[in-house]
N, C-alpha and C positions, 0 to 999 in steps of 0.2 A: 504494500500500500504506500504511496505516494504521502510523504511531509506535509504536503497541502493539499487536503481533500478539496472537491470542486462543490460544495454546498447547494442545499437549496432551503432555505428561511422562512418560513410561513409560520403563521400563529394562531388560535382564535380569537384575538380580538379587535383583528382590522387593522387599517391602516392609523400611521402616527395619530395620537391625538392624546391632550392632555391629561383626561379624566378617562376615558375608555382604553387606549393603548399607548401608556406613555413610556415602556419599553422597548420596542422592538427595532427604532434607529437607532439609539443607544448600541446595543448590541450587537447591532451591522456595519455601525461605524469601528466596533473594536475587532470584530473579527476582520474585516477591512483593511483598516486601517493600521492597528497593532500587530495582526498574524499575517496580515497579508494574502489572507484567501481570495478567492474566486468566490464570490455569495453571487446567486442569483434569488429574487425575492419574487415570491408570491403571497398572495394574501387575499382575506375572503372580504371580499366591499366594503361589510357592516360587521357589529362584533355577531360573532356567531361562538358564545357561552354556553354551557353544557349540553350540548348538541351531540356531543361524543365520534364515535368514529360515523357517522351517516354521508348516505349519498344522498341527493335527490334525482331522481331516475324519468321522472318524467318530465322535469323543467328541462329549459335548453338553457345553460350555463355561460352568460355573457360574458368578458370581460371588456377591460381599458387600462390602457398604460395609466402609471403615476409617476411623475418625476419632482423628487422630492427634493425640501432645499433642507440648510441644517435647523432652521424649526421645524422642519416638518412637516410644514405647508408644501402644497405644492399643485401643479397642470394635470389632470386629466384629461386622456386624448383615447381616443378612437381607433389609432394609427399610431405605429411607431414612427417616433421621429429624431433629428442628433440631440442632445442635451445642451441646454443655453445656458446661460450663464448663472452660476450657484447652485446649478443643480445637483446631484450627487450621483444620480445615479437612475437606470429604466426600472419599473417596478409593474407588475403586472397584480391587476387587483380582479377578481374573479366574484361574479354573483353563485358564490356558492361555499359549500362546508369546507371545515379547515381539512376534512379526509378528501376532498373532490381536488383543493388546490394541489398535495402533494398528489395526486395519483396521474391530474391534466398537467403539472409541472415534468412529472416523469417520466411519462408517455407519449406526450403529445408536444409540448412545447422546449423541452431540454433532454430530450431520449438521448439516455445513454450517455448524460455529462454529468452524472450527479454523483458523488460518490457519499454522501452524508447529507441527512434530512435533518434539520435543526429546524424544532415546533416553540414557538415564544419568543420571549419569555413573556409568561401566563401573568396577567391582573391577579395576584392569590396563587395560596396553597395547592397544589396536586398530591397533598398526603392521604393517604388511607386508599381504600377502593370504594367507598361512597363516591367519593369526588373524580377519582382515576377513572371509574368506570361509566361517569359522565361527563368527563372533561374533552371539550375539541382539542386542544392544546396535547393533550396526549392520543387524542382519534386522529391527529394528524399525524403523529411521528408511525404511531400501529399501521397506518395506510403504508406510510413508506417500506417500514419491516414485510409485509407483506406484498411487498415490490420487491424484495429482495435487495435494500439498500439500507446501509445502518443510519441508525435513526436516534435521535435524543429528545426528552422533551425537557424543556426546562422550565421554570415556575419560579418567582418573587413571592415572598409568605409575605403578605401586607400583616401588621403589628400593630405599627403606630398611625393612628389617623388624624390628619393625614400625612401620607411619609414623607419625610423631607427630600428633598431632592438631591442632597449632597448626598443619598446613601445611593443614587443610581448606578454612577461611575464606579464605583468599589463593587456593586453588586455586575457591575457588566465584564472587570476587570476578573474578579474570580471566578464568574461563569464563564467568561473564554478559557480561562485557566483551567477549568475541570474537563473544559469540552476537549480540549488539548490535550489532555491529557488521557482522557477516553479513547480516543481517538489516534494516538499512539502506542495503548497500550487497552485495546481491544478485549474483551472475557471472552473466554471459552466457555459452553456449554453441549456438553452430546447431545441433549434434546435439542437447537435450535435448530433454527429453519436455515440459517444460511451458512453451510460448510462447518457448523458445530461452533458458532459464535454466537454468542449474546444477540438476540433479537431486538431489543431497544432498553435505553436507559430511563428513567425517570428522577431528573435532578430538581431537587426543592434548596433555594435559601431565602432564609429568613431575611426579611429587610430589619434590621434592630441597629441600636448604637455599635454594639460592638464592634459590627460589618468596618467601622471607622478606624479603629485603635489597631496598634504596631502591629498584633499578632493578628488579629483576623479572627475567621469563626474557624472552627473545627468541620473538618468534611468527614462524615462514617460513611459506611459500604450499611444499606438496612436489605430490610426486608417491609413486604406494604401490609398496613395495618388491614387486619378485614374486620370492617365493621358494617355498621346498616344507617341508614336516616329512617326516620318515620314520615312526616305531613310534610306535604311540600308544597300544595296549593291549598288556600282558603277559601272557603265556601263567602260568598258574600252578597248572594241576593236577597239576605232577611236587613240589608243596610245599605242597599241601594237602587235605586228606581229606574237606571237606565245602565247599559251594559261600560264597562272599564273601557277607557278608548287608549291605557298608555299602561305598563307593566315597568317595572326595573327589571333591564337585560344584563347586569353585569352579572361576575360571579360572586360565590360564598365571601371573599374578601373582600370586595371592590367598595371604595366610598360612598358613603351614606348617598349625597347627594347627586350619583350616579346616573347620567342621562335616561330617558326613558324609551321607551318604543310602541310607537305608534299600535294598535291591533284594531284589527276589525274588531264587531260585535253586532247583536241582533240589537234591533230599534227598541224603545224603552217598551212597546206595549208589550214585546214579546218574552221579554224578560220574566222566566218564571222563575223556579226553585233550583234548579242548576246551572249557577254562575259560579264558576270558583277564579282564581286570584292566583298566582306565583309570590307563596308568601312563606317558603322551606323554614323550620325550625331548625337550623343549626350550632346554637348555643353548644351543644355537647359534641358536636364536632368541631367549632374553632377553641374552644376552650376547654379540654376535659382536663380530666384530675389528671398527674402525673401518675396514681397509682392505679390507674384504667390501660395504661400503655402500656404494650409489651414491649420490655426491653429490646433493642436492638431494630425497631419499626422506625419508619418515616415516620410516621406521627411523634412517637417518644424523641427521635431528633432533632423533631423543628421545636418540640416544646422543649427542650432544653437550650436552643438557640445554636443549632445546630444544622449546617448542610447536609440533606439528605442523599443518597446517591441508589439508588434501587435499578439493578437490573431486573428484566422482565421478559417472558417470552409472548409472543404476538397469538397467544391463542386462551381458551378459557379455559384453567386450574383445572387439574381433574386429581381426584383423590385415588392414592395407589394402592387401593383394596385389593386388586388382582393383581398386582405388578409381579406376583411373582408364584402364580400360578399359573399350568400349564392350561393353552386353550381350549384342550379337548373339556376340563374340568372347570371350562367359565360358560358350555352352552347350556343353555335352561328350555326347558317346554313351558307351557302354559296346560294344564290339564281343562278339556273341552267338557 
């Protein structure tokens, strides 16, 4: 493998923007700029938040260049065109999931230039499998593994609200740093899907003060917490007269005062007794007790302020009840 992977950057939560994606130039300018990669950028139009690994199969999947300056800002075009002045760089924004952009990045628009799929970095935590198994941010790096290209996701654990901005650079600086280092020094695993290698990483840090001071945070090797959420949406037609025309789209972490998103809904006469609301109770997921974690979990490393680093394989957990019995002794009838 090649010192400089040829990347491809996509995230779920859209292009630049203060409150909804204020990571992901950051971290394109350092791997850029600092490692000197090859980034090529794709990204899904609008934040698209626990969406998880999805396609959508029947829509037809637009996109349009973005050519970004260093705020951020920047032209949306129709057509590729050369880059004017301040720009930084061609960005391709896609009407669709952060699994659609890596899969039309890799197939269709850079076939066969990718050698590393880098998802984020995530608004919020990707600990546990509550959040993992609904996060686009990580449905985008699994799309890539499942391309057969190694894949990483990486995630910002928001803490303090709201986070200062002097912690971005230090968190963009050590996430290049761990990606580089992944990515040099590769896992092996005999289950994985590609040549007996680690299928994809899930990298969490914490934004906290510490991120600031001489030493840094600590990076563990975990394992992912399995846990559950309960309610995730609220019933709310016994308190309102006409259907919710806007929802908070961000994630589990994302600031209180977090843009909204437009939604249809039936006219007020229609409005009966099933109207519910995106209103998840996560209390016991961003804040649980230390003595609820299993030692050695993502979960148990971001609450102790701590970089996560969770290898994963691209497929769903299966428990090794038969692993080690013969097959004639795993077939069963049904008695009729």
């Amino acid at each position: 493998m090649s010192s400089k992977p040829r990347v491809l950057l996509t995230n779920d939560d859209g292009p630049p923007d203060p409150k909804e994606s204020p990571y992901v130039l950051g971290l394109y300018r350092h791997l850029t700029e600092k490692l000197g990669w090859d980034v090529k950028v794709v990204l899904p139009s609008t934040q698209k938040s626990w969406i998880g690994k999805a396609y959508h199969i029947k829509e037809v999947t637009k996109g349009s260049y973005f050519y970004p300056k260093e705020d951020g800002q920047g032209d949306i075009s129709t057509r590729s065109r050369p880059l004017r002045e301040r720009e930084l760089a061609e960005w391709i924004l896609l009407d669709g999931t952060p699994a659609t952009c890596t899969n039309v990045a890799l197939h269709n628009l850079f076939h066969g230039q990718i050698d590393l799929v880098i998802s984020g970095p995530n608004l919020g935590r990707n600990t546990s499998s509550a959040f993992a198994l609904s996060s686009g941010t990580i449905g985008a790096a699994l799309s890539g593994s499942l391309s057969g290209v190694r894949s990483i996701a990486i995630s910002y654990g928001t803490v303090v609200h709201p986070t200062p901005s002097t912690y971005f650079d230090p968190a963009h600086h050590l996430g290049t740093q761990i990606i580089q280092h992944l990515w040099a020094e590769w896992g092996k695993d005999e289950g994985g899907s590609r040549d007996g290698e680690i299928d994809l990483y899930s990298v969490n840090i914490p934004l906290i003060e510490e991120i600031l001071s001489e030493e840094g945070l600590k990076v563990c090797w975990t394992k992912m917490w399995r846990n559950s959420y309960g309610r995730l949406f609220k019933n709310i037609s016994h308190c309102h007269t006409r259907a919710p025309k806007d929802v908070k789209a961000a994630g589990p972490d994302a600031i209180s005062d977090s843009p909204t998103v437009k939604v249809s809904g039936p006219e007020p006469e229609e409005v009966g007794d099933l109207l519910f609301k995106w209103s998840p109770e996560m209390r016991g997921l961003i804040t649980p007790s230390l003595d609820s974690l299993p030692v050695g979990s993502d979960g148990w490393a971001i609450h102790k302020g701590w970089v996560s680093v969770t290898p994963l394989r691209a497929c769903f957990g299966e428990p090794f009840a038969h692993e080690h019995v013969e097959v004639e002794e795993r077939v069963w009838k049904m008695k009729l």
